[in-house]
Structures are given as C-alpha cells and as structure tokens.
VOVOTOR-730721 format. One record per residue (C-alpha): residue number from 0; residue in one letter; x, y, z. Coordinates in steps of 0.02 Angstrom, whole numbers, plus 50000, padded with zeros to 5 digits. Example, Ala and Ser with C-alpha at 12.3 -4.5 7.8 and 13.67 -1.06 7.14 Angstrom:
# residues 2
kolti, lotor, X, Y, Z
0, a, 50615, 49775, 50390
1, s, 50684, 49947, 50357
END
This chain:
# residues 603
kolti, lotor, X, Y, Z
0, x, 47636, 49729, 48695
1, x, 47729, 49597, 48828
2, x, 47751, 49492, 48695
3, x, 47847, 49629, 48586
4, x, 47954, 49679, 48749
5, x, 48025, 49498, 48774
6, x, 48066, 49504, 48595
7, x, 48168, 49651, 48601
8, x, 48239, 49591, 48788
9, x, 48297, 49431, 48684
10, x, 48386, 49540, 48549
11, x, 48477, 49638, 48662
12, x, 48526, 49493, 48765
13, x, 48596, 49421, 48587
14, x, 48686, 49575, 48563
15, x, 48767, 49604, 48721
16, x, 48821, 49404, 48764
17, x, 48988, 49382, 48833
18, x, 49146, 49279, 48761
19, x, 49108, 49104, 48756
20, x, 49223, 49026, 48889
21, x, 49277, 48818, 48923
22, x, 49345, 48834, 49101
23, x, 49374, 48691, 49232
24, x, 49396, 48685, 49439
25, x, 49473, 48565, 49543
26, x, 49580, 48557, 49704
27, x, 49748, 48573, 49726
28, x, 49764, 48426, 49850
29, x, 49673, 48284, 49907
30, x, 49712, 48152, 50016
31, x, 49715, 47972, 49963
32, x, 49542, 47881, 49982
33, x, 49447, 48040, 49959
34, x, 49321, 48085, 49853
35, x, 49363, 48263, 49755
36, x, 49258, 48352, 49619
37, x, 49312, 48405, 49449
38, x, 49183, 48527, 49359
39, x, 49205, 48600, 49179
40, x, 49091, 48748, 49171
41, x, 49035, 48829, 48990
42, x, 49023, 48998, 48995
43, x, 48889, 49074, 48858
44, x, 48891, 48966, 48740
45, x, 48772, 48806, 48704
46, x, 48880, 48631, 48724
47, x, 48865, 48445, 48655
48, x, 48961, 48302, 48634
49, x, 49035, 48313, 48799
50, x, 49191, 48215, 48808
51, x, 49283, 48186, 49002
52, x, 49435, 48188, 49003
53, x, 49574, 48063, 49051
54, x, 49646, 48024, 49210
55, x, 49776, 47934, 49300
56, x, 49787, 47900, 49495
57, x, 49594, 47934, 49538
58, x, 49448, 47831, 49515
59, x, 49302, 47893, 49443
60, x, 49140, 47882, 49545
61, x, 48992, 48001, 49465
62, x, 48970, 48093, 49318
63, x, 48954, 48188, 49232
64, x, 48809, 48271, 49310
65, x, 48735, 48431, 49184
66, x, 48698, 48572, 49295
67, x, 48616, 48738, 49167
68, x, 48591, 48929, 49251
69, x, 48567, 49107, 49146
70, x, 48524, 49272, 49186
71, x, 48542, 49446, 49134
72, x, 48512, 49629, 49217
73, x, 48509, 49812, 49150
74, x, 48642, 49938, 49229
75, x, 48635, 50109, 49164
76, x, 48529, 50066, 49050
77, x, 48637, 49947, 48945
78, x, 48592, 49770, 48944
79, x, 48697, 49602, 49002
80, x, 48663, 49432, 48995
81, x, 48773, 49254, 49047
82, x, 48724, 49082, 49062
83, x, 48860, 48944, 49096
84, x, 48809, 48738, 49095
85, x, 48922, 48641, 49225
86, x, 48976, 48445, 49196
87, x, 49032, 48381, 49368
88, x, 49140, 48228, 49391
89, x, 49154, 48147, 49544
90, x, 49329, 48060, 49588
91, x, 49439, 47948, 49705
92, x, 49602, 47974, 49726
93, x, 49707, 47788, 49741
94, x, 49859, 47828, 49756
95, x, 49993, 47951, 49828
96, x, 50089, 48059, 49720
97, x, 50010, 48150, 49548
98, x, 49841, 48143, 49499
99, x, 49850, 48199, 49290
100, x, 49688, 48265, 49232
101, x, 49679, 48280, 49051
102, x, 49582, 48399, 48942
103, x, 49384, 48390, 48934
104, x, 49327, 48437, 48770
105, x, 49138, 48498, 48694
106, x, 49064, 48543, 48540
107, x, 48972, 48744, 48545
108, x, 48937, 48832, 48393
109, x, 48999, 48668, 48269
110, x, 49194, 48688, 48355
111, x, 49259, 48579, 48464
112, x, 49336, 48656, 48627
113, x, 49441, 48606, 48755
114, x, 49516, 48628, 48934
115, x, 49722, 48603, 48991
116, x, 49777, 48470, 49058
117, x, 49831, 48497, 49239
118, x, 49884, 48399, 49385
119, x, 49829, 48373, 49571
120, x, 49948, 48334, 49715
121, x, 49879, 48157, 49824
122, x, 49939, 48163, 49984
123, x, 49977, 48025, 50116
124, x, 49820, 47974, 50210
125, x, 49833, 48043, 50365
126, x, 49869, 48195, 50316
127, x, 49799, 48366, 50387
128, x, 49656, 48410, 50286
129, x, 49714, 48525, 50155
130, x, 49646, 48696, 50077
131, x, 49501, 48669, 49977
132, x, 49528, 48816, 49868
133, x, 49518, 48782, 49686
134, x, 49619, 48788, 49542
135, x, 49549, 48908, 49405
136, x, 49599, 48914, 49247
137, x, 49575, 49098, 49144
138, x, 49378, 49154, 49131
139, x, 49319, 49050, 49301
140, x, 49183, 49152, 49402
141, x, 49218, 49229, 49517
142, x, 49120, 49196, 49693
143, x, 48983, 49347, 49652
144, x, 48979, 49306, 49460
145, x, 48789, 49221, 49495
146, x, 48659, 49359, 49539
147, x, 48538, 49214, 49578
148, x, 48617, 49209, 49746
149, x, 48643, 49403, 49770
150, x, 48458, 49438, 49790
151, x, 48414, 49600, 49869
152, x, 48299, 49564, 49992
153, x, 48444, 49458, 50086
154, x, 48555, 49538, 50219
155, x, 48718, 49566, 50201
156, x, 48801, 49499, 50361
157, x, 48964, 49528, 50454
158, x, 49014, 49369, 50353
159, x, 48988, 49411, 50176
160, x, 49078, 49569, 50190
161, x, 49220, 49634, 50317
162, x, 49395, 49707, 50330
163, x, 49522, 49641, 50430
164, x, 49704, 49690, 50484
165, x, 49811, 49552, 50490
166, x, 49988, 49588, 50564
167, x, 50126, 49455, 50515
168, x, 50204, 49385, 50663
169, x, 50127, 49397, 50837
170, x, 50263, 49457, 50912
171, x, 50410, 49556, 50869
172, x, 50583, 49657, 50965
173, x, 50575, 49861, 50966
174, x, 50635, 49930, 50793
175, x, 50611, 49744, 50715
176, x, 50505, 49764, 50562
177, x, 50322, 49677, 50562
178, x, 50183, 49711, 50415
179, x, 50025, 49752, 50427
180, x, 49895, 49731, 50306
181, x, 49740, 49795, 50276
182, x, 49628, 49703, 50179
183, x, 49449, 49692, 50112
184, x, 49338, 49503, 50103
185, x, 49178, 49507, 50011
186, x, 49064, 49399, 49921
187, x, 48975, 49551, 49847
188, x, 49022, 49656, 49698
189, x, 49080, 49848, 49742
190, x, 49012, 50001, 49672
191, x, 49098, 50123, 49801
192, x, 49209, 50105, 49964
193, x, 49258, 50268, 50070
194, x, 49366, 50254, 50215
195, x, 49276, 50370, 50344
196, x, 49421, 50327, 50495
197, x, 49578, 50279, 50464
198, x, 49661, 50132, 50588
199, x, 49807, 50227, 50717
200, x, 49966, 50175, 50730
201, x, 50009, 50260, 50888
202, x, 50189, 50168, 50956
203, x, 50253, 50140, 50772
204, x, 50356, 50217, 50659
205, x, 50272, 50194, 50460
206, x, 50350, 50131, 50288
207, x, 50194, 50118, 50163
208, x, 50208, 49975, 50039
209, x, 50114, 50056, 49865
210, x, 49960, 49938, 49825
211, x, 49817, 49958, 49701
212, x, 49668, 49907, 49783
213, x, 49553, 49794, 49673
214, x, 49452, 49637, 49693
215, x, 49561, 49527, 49592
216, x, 49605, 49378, 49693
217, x, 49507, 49232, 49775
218, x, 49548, 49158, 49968
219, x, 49451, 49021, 50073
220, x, 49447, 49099, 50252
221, x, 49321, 48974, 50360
222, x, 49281, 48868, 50266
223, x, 49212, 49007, 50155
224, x, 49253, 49083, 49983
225, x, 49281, 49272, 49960
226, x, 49342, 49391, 49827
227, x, 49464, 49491, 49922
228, x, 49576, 49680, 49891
229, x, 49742, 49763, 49987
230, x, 49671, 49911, 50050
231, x, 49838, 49954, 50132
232, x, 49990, 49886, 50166
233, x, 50147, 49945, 50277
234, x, 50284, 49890, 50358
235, x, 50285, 49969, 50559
236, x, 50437, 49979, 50666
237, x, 50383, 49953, 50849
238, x, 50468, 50112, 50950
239, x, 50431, 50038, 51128
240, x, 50403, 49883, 51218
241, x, 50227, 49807, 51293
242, x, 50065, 49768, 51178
243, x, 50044, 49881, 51043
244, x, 49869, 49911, 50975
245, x, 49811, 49952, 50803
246, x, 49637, 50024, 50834
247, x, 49500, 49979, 50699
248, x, 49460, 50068, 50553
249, x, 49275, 50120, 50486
250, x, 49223, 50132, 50289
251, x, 49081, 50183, 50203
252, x, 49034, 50040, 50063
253, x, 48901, 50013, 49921
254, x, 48874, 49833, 49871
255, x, 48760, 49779, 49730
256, x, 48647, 49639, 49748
257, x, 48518, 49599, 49619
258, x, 48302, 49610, 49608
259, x, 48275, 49441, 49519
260, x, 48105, 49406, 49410
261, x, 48078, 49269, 49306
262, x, 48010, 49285, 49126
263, x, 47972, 49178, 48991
264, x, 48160, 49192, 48924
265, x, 48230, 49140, 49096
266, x, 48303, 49252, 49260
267, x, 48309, 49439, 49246
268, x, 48420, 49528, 49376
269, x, 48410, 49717, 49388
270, x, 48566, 49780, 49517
271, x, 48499, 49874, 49686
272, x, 48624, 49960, 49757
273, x, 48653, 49972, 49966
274, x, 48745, 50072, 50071
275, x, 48845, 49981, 50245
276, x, 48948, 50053, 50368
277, x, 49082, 49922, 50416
278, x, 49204, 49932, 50571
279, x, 49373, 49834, 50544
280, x, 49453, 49719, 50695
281, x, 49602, 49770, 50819
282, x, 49756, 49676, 50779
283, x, 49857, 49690, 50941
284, x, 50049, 49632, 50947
285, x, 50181, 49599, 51087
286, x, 50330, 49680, 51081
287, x, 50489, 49629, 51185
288, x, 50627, 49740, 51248
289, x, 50779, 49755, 51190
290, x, 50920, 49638, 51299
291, x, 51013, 49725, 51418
292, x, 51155, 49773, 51429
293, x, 51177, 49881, 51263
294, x, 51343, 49890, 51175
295, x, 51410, 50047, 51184
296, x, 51421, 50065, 50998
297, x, 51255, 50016, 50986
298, x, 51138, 50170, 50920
299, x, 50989, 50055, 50875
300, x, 50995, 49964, 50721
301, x, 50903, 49813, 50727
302, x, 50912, 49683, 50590
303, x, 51061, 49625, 50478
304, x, 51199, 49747, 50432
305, x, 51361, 49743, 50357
306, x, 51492, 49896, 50341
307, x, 51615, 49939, 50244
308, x, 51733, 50109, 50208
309, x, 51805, 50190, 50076
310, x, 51928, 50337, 50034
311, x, 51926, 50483, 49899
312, x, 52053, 50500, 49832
313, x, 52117, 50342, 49903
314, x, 52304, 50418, 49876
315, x, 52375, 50583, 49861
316, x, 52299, 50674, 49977
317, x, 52361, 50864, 50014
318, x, 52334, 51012, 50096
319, x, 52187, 51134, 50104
320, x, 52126, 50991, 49954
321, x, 51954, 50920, 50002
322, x, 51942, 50712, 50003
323, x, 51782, 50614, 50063
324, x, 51773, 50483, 50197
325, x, 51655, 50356, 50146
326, x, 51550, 50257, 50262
327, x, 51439, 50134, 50194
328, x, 51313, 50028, 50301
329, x, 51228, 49882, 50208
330, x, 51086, 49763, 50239
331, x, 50885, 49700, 50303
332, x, 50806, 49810, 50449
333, x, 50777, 49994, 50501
334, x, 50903, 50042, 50384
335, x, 50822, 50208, 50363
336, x, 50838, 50247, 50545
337, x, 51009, 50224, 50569
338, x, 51116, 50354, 50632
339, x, 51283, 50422, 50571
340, x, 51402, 50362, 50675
341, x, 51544, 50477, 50766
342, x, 51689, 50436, 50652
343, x, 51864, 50513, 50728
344, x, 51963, 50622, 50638
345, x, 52140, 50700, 50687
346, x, 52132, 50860, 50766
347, x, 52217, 50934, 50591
348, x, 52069, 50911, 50482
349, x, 51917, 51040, 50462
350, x, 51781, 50914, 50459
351, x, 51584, 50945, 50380
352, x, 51438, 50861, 50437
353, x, 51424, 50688, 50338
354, x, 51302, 50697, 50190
355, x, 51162, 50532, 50199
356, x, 51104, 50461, 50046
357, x, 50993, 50324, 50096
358, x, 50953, 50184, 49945
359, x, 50824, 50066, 50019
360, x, 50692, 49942, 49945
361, x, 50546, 49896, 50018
362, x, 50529, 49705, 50019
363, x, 50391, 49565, 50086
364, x, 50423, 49583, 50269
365, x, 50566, 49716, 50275
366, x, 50684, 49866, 50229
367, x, 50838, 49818, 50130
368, x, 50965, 49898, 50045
369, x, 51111, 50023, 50102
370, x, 51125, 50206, 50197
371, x, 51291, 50283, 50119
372, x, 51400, 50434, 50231
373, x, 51494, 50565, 50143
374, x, 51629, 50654, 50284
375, x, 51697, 50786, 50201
376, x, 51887, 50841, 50275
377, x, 52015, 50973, 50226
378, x, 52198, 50925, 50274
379, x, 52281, 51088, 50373
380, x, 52430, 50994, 50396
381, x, 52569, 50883, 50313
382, x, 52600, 50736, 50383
383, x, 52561, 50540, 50417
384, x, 52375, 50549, 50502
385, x, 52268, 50378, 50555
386, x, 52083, 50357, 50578
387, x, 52072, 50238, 50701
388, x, 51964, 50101, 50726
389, x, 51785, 50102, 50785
390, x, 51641, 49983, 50798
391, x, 51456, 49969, 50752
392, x, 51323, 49856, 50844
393, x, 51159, 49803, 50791
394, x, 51040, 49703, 50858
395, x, 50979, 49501, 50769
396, x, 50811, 49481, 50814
397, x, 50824, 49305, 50733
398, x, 50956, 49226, 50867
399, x, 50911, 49373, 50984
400, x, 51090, 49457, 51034
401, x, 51203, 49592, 50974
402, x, 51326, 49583, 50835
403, x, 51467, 49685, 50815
404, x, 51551, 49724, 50648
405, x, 51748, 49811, 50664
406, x, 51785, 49950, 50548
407, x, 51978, 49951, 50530
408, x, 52085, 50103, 50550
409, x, 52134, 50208, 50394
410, x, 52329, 50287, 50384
411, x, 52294, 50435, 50269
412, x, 52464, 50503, 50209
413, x, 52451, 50710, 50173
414, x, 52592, 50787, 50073
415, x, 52601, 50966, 50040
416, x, 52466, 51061, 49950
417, x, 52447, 51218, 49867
418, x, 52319, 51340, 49947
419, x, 52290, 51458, 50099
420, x, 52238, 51360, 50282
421, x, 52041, 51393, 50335
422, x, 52022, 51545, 50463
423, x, 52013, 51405, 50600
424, x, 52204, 51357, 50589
425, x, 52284, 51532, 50500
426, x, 52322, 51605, 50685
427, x, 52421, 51421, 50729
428, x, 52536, 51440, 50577
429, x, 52604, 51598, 50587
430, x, 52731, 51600, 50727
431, x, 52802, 51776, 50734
432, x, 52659, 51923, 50762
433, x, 52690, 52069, 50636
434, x, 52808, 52212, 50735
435, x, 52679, 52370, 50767
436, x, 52769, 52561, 50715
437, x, 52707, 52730, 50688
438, x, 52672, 52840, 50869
439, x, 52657, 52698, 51005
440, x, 52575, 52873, 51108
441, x, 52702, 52860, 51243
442, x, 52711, 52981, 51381
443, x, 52797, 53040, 51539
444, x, 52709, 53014, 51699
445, x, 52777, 53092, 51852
446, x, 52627, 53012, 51973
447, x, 52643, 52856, 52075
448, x, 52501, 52739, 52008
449, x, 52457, 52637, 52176
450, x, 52391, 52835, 52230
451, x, 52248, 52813, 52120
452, x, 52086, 52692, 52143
453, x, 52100, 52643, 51965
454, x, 52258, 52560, 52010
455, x, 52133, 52443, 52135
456, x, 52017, 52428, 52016
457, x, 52135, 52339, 51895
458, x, 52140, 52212, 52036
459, x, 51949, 52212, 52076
460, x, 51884, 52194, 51912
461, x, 51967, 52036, 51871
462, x, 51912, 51956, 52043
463, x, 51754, 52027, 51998
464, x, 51753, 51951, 51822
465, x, 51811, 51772, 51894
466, x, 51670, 51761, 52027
467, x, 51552, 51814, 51884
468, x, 51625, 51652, 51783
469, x, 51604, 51545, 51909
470, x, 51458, 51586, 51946
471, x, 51378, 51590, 51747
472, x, 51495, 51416, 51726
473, x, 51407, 51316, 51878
474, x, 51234, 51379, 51805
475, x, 51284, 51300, 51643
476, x, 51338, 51139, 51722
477, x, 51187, 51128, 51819
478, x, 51078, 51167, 51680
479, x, 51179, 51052, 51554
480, x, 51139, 50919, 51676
481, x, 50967, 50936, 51668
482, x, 50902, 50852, 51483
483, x, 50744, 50872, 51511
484, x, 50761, 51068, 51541
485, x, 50876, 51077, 51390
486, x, 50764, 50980, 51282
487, x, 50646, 51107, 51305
488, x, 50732, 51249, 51267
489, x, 50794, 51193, 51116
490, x, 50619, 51122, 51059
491, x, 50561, 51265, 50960
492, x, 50726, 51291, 50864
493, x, 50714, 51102, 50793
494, x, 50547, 51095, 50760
495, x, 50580, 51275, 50657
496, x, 50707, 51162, 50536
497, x, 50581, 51050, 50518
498, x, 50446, 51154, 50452
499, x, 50589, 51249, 50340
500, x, 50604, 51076, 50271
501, x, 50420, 51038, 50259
502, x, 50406, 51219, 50174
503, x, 50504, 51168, 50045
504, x, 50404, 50980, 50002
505, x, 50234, 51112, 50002
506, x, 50354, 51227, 49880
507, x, 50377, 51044, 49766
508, x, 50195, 50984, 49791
509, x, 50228, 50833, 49890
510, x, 50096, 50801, 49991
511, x, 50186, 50643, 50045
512, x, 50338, 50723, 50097
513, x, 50268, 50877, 50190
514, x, 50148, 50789, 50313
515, x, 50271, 50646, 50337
516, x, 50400, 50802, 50369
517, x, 50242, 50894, 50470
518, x, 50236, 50752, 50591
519, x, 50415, 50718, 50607
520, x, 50414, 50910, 50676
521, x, 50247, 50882, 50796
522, x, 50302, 50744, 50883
523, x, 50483, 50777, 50882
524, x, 50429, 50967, 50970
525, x, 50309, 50870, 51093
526, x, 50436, 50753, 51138
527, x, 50579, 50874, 51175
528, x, 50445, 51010, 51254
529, x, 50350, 50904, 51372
530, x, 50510, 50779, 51379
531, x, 50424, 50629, 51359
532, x, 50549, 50504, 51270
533, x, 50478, 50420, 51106
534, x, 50446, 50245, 51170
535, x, 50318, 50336, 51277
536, x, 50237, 50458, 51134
537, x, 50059, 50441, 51115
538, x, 49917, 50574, 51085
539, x, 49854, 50544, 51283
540, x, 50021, 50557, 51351
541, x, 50040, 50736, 51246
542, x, 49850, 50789, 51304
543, x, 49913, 50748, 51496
544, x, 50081, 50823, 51512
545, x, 50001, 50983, 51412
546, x, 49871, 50997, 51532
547, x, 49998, 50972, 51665
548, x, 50123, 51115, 51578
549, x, 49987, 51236, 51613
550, x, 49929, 51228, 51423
551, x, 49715, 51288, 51389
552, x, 49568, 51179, 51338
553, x, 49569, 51268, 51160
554, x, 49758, 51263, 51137
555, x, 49773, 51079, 51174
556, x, 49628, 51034, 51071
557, x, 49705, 51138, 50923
558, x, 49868, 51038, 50945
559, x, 49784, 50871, 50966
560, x, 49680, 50921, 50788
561, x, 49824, 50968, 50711
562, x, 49930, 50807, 50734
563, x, 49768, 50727, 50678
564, x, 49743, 50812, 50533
565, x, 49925, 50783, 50472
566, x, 49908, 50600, 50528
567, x, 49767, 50567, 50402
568, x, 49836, 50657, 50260
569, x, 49997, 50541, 50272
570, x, 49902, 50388, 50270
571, x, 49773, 50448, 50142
572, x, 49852, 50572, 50044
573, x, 49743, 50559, 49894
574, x, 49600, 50601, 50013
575, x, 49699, 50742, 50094
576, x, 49631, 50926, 50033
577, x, 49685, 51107, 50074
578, x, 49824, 51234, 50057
579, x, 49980, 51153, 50120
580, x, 50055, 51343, 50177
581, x, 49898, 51359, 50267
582, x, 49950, 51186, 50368
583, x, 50134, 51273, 50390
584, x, 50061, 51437, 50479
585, x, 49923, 51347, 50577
586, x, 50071, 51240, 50663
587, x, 50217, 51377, 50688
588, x, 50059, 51484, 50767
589, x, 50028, 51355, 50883
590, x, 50211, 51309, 50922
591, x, 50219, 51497, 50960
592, x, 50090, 51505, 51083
593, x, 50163, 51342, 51166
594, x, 50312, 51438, 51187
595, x, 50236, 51591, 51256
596, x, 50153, 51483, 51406
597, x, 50260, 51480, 51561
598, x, 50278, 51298, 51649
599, x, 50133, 51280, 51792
600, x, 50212, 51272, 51970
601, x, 50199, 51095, 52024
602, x, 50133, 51054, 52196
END
C-alpha cells in the first residue's frame, strides 16, 4: 500500500512540475581585489554538460561547485513540486571598470540552454562597501521560494516579518511636502494581512498616492534579504511646527511555513498556516517654522510657483456683456491649498466669486501641476478701466526665503453695450426721479404744529434712533474685534455647507469624497467653535477645550468617535462599511447639540 502511494505521489509530482527555468545571480558591484560569487541556478529541469561562461576583468577562483535541492507540498488538495541544481563560481575582480560575464549554457531534456550576458560594475579599492543585493534575471526565487527553510516548528521573529514607516527626509518647513510610506518586509509567503489600526496622522494634511500592494520586489535591509509590498503611500503637508509623530499601526497576518517529511522520492512540504499580530514603528519628523517676517502677499504657498493672467475676450469688451479674468498659478508644492487671491476690480464692475479648477499630479516626493481662477465681471460702465498690479509670495523651502512673483496691471477698454445695468447700478443711472400726479391729499390746517407733542416727538425719535445706532454699532465693533467669538458663531453655518457638499459625494457614491468632505467639516467646526487655530488641532486639544466649553462625557465621546470613524474610512475606504446618510445625520445631530450647550463660566 506505501509503495502504491509514492507511486501515485511521483505521478502527480510529474504532472504538476513547473517551467523549466536557466537563471543566474550576481552582484551589481564589487570592489577590486574581492572575491564575488556568480551562481546559475536550474529550475526543474535535470542539467549536463555544464559550460561557464566567459569573463573579462575577474579572475576565477572556485568552481563550479553543484549544489541539488527538491521538494513538493499539497495546498488545497492540488499537488506542487520544484527542484533547482545550483553551479557556483567563485571570482576576483582585477581591475576597475566593467566586469562582462558571458552566458553559461547546459544541456536538460537533449536542448542546450543558456543565460544573458550581463555586466558588473568594479569599483576603486577603497571604496565603501557596496549593496550586496543581486542581480536576477526573469524566473530567480524569490527569498521564501525554498520550504526547506520555512519549517513550521520555527518562530517567526520580529526579523523575518515587520512593517515599517519610513518618512523621506527627516526634516521638513510647515506646508513643505514629505512622503510617507508604509511598507511590509517578510521572508515568509502571505495568505492574509488585515490592518486592525490604522497609523494617525494628527498635524498633517493627506494626499494618498494609489498603490497595489503585492510582494513583488526584493530589498537587502541589514544585511538581510526580504520580499517586500507598499501597503500605503502619501504625501503629508506638515500644518504646524515642532516634532510631528506618526503613531504605529497594528495588522492581523497569516504566514505559511511548511511541515517537512522526507520520503523515498525526496522532501515533502505540506503548508501550515499561522496567525501574528504585528505592531509597525513611529516615524517621528521635525518640522521648522516658517521665517518671520511674512510678506504681506503671502497666503501660504510653499514650494515653486509661477503665475500668469489672461483676459476673455482679450478685446472688445462692453457693457452689461460678461468677460472672465483669468488667473493661473503654476508649479511643485501645496498647490491644492492655495488660496484665491483678492484680485482688484474698478468699482464699475459686478464681480462673482472666482471659479477654481485645480489640475494637479501627484509625483515622487510632491504636488505639481496648476490651480486655474475664473473672475467673472459685468462692465456697468463705458470707459478706459485698469486692474492694477498685485503680488503673490510663496515660500522655497530649498534656499529657505520668500519669493515674490509681480502680476502686471491690465487696461481693459469698455465700449458701449447693448443691455439693461444689474439692479445694483439701475438707481446710479437714472438722474431725474419720475414727477408723482394724481391727488397729492393736500389739506388746510389752521393749527400751529409746535402745540402738539408729536411735533417733539419728530425731534425725539431721531435722537432716540441715533443713540440706539451707536449703541448697536459699538456692539458690532466690539464683537467684530473679537475672532474668536465670531468664529464661533459662524461655526455651525460653515460646517452646514460642508455637509451639503458631503451630501452630495454620498448622493454620487464616493466614499472617498464624502469622508474626506466629512472631515474637512469636523475639524473645520472644532476649530472655529472651540477657536483653536489649525497648527494646534489635534483630537486631545478638541477633548480639552470641549470639556472646558462645558460639553458631557457622552457628547464628547460621540464627537471624538465620530472624527474617528470618518478618519478610518478615508484612509481605508475599501474597508469602510455603512450607510453614508446615516454618517450625515449622526454628525449634524451632534453639531446640533454642540450648539445648544451654552459656554461654561470660566473662573
């Protein structure tokens, strides 16, 4: 009966071998007088008449030394099988400059096959020691391709598998761009990774970078060799200065090693699946102020920017006839973040807010492309009109100071248009009232009109009206002057647009949209309610100065929830689940009961 069983075990692992595969690894670099192997590995297949290869600028030393391994393993009850022979030559490299390795060639199956040729840069001696990650050609294993080593019964330490954020540059200004990635190292296969907590990004503003995880590229960190996958990648804009900290992340993860027996046919591996729990680093960066003083056209874009403007029509403009300003703002940074600047127009335009169409790509290590302004104006009057000249500031971060770009002045010449003026400028252009006829209800009156109090009261009432005005005009001054009071006031109203305008990503089905729109609303309302600028927003600042407003346990905890909630769909929003309405009424029903709460009195 066993032997039957290893007869069939050899037919299926017949049936199921893989491609037959001539590969060859090697260095990169070397450094002259060192010694460097070259190995040509034979994937399935059985190989003779091995022939080396020749080469120029490196000495041979050893070889070729015949290295044989197979095994094979059952998942879902379908059978695999590999084996690979190795022929390792040992070399010297003798000189600086190229090192040409020709093509190895065996015989498998009655055909000759062969590697490329390929070439390995010497390098002064002396030199640093460099990476001794090797060049693969197409069907090289990968670092778990050998279940031999992947035994089951050995631990998988903090080594063989982890997930680290690297950030790249140390340090960076407020609103210059930095990215963070996110990425996996293992030396096991995958069946399953989860991300259970998401890394915070409290202090930053968020551009995601689209990445498809997979285990598809090979990196020497140590010393050691690992299989490695983007989990995530963004680009962060720093929003105030100090040391920022990304907090760690923790996954759920399956990694298949192998129960290894030996029969008379060679290895069998059978895959064993376990389950880890792995905790990425903290990746903490320094983030330096802005220099002071600020230009006074500066409104923070930091980065490289150019501007330019346009007209349309860039002649014959006329009366009551619409024509577009554009403004155009070009370059590498927060692009996305700028502002529309306060263009001037003359006094005899009706002016429109400016429509924003922003076109930006995002690259390696920053934003780039162009943020264009449509001001739409209605000439009321003929006439020779200018647009004078303004400026816009941003901020280098590579020579660290201000740059200012000059937009020139624009004469706009208006002739006369057909049309009616808006209802804003009809009253200036008519000059002569309209005579009134029919009865005027005149009368005789035979009575002196200081006898009566109404005649006083003529007099009181306006005295009355004017201390009234006063009165209402220094409360608005004083109130005006306090931004924190009229932040607050005006909270609720902006963070109502901004759930109209999530409302209408949930009406589209982007998920992407509506929480990034959801969050924009939560911390904008926070910010202007509690008046806490946004260098200083952070979930603990929000907790405290709700606590401090006079704000519940239960309501604060709701809020804090909330923000969370939103904050994981945006970065996860394939893992993100429920009615997006449902989000919509949970977070105008808790904006209304933050409204309803009366400030505590402060000792």
């Amino acid at each position: 009966m066993k032997r039957i069983i290893n007869i069939a075990i050899l037919l299926l692992t017949v049936l199921t071998a893989q491609a037959v595969s001539f590969t060859v690894e090697a260095p990169r670099q070397v450094i002259e007088g060192n010694k460097f192997n070259v190995t040509f590995v034979l994937n399935n297949g059985e190989g003779s008449s091995f022939s080396p290869p020749e080469v120029s600028g490196a000495k041979l030393i050893y070889g070729p030394s015949v290295s044989h391994s197979y095994s094979s393993s059952w998942v879902n009850g379908k059978s695999s099988s590999s084996s690979s022979e190795e022929y390792t030559m040992i070399y010297k490299a003798t000189a600086t400059g190229k090192c040409h390795i020709g093509a190895a060639s065996i015989v498998v199956g009655g055909k000759r096959m062969a590697t490329k040729a390929f070439t390995i840069e010497v390098l002064p001696s002396g030199s640093s020691q460099p990476s001794q990650q090797p060049q693969r050609t197409p069907g090289a294993p990968t670092p778990y391709s050998d279940p031999m080593t992947q035994s089951a019964d050995k631990e998988v330490s903090g080594k063989d598998l982890f997930v680290r954020i690297e950030m790249s540059k140390p340090r960076v200004y407020e609103q210059q761009a930095v990215v963070c990635t996110i990425k996996l190292y293992t030396k096991y296969q995958i069946s399953q990774f989860m991300p259970t907590i998401q890394p915070s990004f409290d202090g930053f503003l968020i551009e995601e970078i689209p990445v498809q995880p997979s285990l598809n590229k090979v990196e020497t960190l140590n010393g050691e060799r690992y299989m490695t996958a983007i989990l995530k990648q963004c680009i962060l804009y720093p929003q105030q200065s100090g040391n920022l900290t990304i907090s760690s992340g923790n996954y759920d993860v399956s990694v298949v090693q192998f129960d290894t027996f030996k029969s008379i046919f060679g290895s069998i591996s059978k895959p064993v699946e376990k389950s880890l729990k792995v905790t990425s680093n903290k990746a903490t960066i320094h983030i330096l102020p802005l220099p002071e003083p600020k230009p006074a056209s500066f409104t923070g874009a930091v980065g490289k920017f150019n501007v330019t403007t346009d007209l349309k029509p860039a002649m014959g403009l006329k009366t009551y006839s619409a024509a577009i300003y554009r403004y155009v703002i070009s370059g590498t940074g927060n692009i996305k973040y700028i502002k529309a600047p306060e263009v001037k127009f003359p006094d005899q335009f009706d002016v429109y807010d400016p429509k924003t169409d922003v076109q930006v790509n995002d690259g390696a290590g920053d934003m780039s492309g162009k943020v264009v302004m449509d001001y739409t104006f209605i000439p009321q009057y003929a006439g020779e009109f200018d647009i004078p000249a303004s400026e816009f500031s941003y901020f280098d971060p590579e020579t660290g100071k201000y740059e200012t770009v000059t937009v020139p002045a624009r004469h706009l010449s208006v002739a006369k248009g057909e049309g009616q003026p808006s209802n804003h400028y009809r009253m200036k252009n008519m000059d002569i009232r309209p005579i009134k006829s029919g009865d005027l209800g005149l009368k005789k009156s035979h009575g002196y009109i200081v006898d009566g109090w109404t005649y006083w009261l003529w007099f009181l009432l306006p005295l009355l009206a004017l201390v009234g005005l006063i009165a209402y005009y220094r409360r608005q001054l004083k109130e005006r002057a306090d931004v924190r009071r009229m932040r607050s006031k005006r909270a609720s109203k902006v963070a109502q647009r901004r759930l109209k305008a999530a409302r209408g990503f949930a009406a589209r089905n982007d998920r992407s949209g509506f929480y990034a729109e959801m969050l924009n609303a939560l911390w904008g309302y926070m910010s202007d309610k509690l008046s806490i600028p946004v260098s200083e927003l952070s979930k603990d600042n929000i907790n405290a100065e709700l606590e401090q407003y006079g704000i519940n346990e239960q309501l604060r905890k709701e809020s804090m929830e909330l923000i969370d909630k939103c904050e994981f769909a945006q970065y996860a929003p394939e893992l993100a689940s429920g009615d997006m309405n449902a989000v919509l009424d949970e977070a105008a029903g808790i904006i209304d009961r933050l409204e309803s709460v009366k400030r505590a009195n402060r000792s």
